[in-house]
N, C-alpha and C positions, 0 to 999 in steps of 0.2 A: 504493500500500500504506500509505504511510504517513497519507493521508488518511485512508483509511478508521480505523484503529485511530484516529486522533483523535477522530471523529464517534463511533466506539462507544465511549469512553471518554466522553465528555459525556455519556454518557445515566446516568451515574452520578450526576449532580448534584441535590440537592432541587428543589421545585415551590415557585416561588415566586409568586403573587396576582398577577392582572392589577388593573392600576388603578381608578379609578372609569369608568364606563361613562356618557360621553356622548354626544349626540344632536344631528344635523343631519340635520331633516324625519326619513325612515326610516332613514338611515344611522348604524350607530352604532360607535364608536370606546372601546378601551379602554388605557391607559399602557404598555407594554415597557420602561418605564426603571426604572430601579433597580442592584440588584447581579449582573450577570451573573458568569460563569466565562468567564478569559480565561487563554489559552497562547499567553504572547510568544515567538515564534521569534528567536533573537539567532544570526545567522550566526559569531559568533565562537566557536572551539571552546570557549574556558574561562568560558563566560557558563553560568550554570544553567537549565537548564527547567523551568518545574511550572506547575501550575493556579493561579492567583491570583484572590481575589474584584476585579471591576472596575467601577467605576461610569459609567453607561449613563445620560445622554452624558457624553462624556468625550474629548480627545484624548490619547491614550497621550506624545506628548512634553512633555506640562504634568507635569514633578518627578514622573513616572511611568518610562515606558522610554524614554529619549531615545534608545539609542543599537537599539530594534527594529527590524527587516525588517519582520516581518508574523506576525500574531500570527490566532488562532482565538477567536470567541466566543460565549458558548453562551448561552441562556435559555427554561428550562423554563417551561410555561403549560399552563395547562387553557382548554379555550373556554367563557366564559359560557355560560350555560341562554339567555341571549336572543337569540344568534347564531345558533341554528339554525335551518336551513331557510334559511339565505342565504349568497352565497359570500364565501370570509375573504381578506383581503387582508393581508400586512404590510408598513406603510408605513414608509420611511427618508425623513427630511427633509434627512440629508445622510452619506454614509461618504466617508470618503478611505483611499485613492482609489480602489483597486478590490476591489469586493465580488462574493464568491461565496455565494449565500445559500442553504441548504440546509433542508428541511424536514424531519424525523424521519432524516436519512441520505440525502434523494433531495434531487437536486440541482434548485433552480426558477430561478435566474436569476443575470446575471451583470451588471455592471452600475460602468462607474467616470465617475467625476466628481468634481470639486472642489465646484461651488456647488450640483450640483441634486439636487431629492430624486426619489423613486420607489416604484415600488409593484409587489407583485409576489400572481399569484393565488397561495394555498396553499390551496384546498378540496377538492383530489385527493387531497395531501399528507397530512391531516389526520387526526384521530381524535377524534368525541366522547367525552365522557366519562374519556379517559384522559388522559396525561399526554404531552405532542408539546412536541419540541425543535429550537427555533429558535437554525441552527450559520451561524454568517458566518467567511467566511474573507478577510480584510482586509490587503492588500499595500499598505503606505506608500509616500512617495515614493520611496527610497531601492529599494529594493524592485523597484517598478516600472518605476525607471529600468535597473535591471540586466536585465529581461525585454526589452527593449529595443523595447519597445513605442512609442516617441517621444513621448508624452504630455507625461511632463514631464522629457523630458531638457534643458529650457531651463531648467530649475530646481534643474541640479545644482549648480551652484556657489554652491548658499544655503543647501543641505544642511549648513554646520557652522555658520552663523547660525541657520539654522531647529530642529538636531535633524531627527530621521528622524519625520516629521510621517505621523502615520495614525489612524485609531481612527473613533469615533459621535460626532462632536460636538455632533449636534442628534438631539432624541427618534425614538424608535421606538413604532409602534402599532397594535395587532390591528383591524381594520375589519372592520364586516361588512355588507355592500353586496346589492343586487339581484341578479338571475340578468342583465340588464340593468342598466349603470348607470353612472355620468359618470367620465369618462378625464380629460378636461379643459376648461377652462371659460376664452376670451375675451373679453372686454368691453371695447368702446371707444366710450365718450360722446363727442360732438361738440358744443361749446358754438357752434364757429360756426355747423356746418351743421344745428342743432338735431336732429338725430339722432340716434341710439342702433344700434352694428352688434355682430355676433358671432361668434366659431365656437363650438361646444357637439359633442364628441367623444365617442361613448356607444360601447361596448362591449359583446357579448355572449359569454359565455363555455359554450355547450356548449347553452343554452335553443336553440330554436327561434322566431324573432322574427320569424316572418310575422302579420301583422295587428295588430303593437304600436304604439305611437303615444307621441308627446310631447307635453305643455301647457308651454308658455313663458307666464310672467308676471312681475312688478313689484310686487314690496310695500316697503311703508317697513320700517325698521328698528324697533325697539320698538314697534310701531303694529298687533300686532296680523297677520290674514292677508288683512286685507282688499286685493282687487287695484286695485291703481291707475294701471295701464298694463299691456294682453294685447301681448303678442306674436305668439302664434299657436299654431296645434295642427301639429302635422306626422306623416306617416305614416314609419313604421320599414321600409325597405327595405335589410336588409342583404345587400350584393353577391356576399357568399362562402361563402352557406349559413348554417349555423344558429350559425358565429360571426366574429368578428372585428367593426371598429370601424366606424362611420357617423357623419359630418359633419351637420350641422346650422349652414345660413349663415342669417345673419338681419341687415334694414335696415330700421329704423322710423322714420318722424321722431316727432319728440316735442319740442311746442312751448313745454312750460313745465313741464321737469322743475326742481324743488329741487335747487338746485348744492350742491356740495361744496366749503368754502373754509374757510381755517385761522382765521374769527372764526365757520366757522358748517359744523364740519362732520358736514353729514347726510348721511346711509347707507339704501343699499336693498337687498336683497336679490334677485336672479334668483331666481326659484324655477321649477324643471323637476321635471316630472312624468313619469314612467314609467309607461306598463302595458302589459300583454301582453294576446296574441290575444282573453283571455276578458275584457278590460275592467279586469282587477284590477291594483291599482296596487303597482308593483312596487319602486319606489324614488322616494321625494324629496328633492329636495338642492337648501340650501341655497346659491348664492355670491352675497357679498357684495359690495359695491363701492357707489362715491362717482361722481357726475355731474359729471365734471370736465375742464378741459382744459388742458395745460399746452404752450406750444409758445415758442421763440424769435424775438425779429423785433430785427433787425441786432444790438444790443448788449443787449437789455434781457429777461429774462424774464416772461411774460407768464402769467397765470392766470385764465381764466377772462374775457377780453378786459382786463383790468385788469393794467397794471404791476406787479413786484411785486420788491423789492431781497430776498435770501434771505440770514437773517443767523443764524449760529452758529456750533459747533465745528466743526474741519474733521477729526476724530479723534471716534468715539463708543465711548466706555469703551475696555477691551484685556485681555489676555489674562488679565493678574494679577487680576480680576475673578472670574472662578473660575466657582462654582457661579450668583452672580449673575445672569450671563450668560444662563442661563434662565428666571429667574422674572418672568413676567409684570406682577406686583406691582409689581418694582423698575422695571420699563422706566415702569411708568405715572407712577408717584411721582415720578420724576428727569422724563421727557418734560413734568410737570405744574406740577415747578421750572422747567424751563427758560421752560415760559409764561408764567408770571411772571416771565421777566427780560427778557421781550420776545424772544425766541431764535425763530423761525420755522423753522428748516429744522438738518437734523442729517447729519452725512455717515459712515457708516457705515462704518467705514475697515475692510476686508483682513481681517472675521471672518466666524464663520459666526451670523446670528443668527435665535433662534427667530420663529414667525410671532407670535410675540408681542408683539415688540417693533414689528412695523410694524400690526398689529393697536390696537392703544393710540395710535400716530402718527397712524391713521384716523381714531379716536375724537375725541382731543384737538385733530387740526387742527396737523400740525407736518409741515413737509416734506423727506423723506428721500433724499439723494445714495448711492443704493448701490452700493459699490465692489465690483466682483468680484474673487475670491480669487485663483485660480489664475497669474496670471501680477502679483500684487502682488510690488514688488521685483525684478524681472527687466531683462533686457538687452539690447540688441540681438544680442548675439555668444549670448545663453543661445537668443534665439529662431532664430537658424541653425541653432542645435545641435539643437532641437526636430525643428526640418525639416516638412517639408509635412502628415504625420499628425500632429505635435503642435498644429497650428494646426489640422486640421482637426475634433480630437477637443475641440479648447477651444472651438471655434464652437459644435457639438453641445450641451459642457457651460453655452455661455450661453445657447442658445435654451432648455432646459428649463429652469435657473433663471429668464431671464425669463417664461416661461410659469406657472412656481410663482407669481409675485411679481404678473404683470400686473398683476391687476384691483386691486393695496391705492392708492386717490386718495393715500397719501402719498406713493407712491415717484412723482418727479418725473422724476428723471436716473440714465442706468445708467454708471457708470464704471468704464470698461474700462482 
């Protein structure tokens, strides 16, 4: 009951402008951040209630509510004029910790984690031309821990160092994708074995996908769409009728790709092709990535068959950084000092950060130690308390984040 009067109360809030609208091949994306409406749930009887403006991203315990449970939040949108005719995705790049995401009142998906983001259909959900309200309902740590979920009950006794840690703290964004079209996207170069292998995870959502087909290829980065390594065409045989997901394995050797290395780092793009039964092409999407290898032999790290000593901060920026933390600009500008101090490699310590900042790492040739969040600062005695589902729902949460993360040539090492 009580849910419900929340969700129809949000519908009482203005319409606020989706972002700029950009483009990868046919997929195209629009900004959710900004000022949503949020209602922080404070279990304490004498804490007050109301709707508050909340900026999106944002973690609720940064000199916000440090002492929330789980809080509701709302952001009205209209769908571009150029989205139609294709289905809408809204993508989270990260909620803590667990989200319930709802579309106009109906509920589409549920979803918790620390480091990984997600994406969920809304094109049932939807309404052109009018005004559709996108409602998350977000339980912190503290929160979650009392559901008794085990997640992160190893993480209770950090709860008055931490604050009751929950919120967006990485963007949100309206997608608008094929009736077919890419889930997820592997890439693993092989400098030894001169190779190039992959998994490529395509989805159909309610289309009919008999006689569809994929084009895999290789283009440089800047350079234009000219192909400069095929991979192959493949036919669309989805196993469970007219939807759900289909694999795509791939092993090509490739004898003299441009490596990826931090005095020279170039970038290629995957580009996959979509079309359906009538030949028409139904999505293309870009993923990017560096031809690169990074692997250890006895004491020495190694890149690319060449030694290589990795030398920088062992802490990248912190919490007190604020809005910074987002803007692509500033990751470049600082990643661009450190080049000039001789700095090679950065270690990412215990935040959540935009794909912007290892986006800019890729460019500039700097390589990245990224620390996972979720069990940052814990104990042995916190990880008993967790117990068998908290360890196995943080396995979960690192396979997606590393899956997010895979293909950036800067992230080197995952540290868990």
């Amino acid at each position: 009951m009580l849910r419900a009067i929340f969700i129809d109360y949000s519908r009482k809030f203005g319409l606020i402008p989706v972002g700029e609208i950009l483009s990868n091949g046919t997929v195209l994306t629009a900004s959710l951040n900004g000022t949503w409406q949020a209602l922080p749930v404070f279990f304490k009887k004498d804490t007050p209630q109301k709707w508050v403006p909340f900026q999106v991203p944002q973690k609720w315990n940064l000199n916000v509510w440090n002492e929330c449970d789980e809080a509701w939040f709302v952001r009205p949108f209209l769908i571009p004029d150029a989205f139609s005719n294709k289905n809408l995705f809204a993508e989270f790049d990260c909620v803590l910790i667990k989200a319930e995401v709802f579309i106009n009142g109906q509920f589409a998906v549920e979803h918790t984690g620390f480091n990984s983001a997600f994406d969920v259909d809304i094109t049932k959900y939807t309404h052109a031309g009018k005004t559709n309200y996108l409602q998350v309902l977000i339980k912190g740590n503290k929160r979650f821990i009392n559901d008794n979920n085990g997640y992160l009950r190893m993480l209770y006794d950090l709860k008055e160092k931490t604050g009751k840690v929950g919120g967006i703290p990485l963007p949100v964004r309206l997608a608008a994708r094929g009736k077919i079209n890419v889930k997820e996207t592997i890439i693993t170069p092989s400098v030894r074995e001169k190779k190039i292998s992959g998994e490529i995870v395509l989805r159909s959502s309610g289309e009919k996908p008999a006689g569809s087909r994929c084009e895999l290829d290789i283009i440089p980065r800047n350079s234009g769409e000219k192909t400069i390594f095929s991979i192959g065409e493949y036919k669309l045989l989805f196993t469970n009728g007219s939807s759900g997901d289909y694999k795509i394995s791939f092993d090509k050797k490739w004898d003299n790709p441009h490596l990826w290395d931090i005095n020279d780092p170039f970038l290629y793009f995957l580009r996959i092709k979509i079309y359906d039964e009538k030949n028409t092409l139904t999505e293309e999407y870009l993923e990017r990535f560096g031809f690169r290898e990074f692997w250890i032999n006895d004491r020495d790290f190694i890149l690319n068959n060449k030694k290589i000593h990795l030398l920088g901060p062992s802490e990248w920026m912190s919490l007190s950084m604020g809005a910074y933390m987002l803007r692509g600009d500033y990751h470049r500008e600082m990643l661009l000092a450190m080049k000039n101090l001789n700095i090679n490699a950065v270690r990412c310590h215990g935040q959540y950060f935009p794909q912007s900042l290892y986006e800019a790492a890729d460019e500039i040739g700097i390589l990245c130690i990224m620390q996972f969040v979720s069990i940052y600062g814990s104990t042995r005695e916190n990880y008993k308390r967790g117990g068998d589902l908290a360890l196995t729902n943080i396995r979960e949460d690192f396979t997606l984040a590393i899956k997010t993360l895979y293909n950036h040539p800067s992230i080197v090492i995952w540290d868990v």
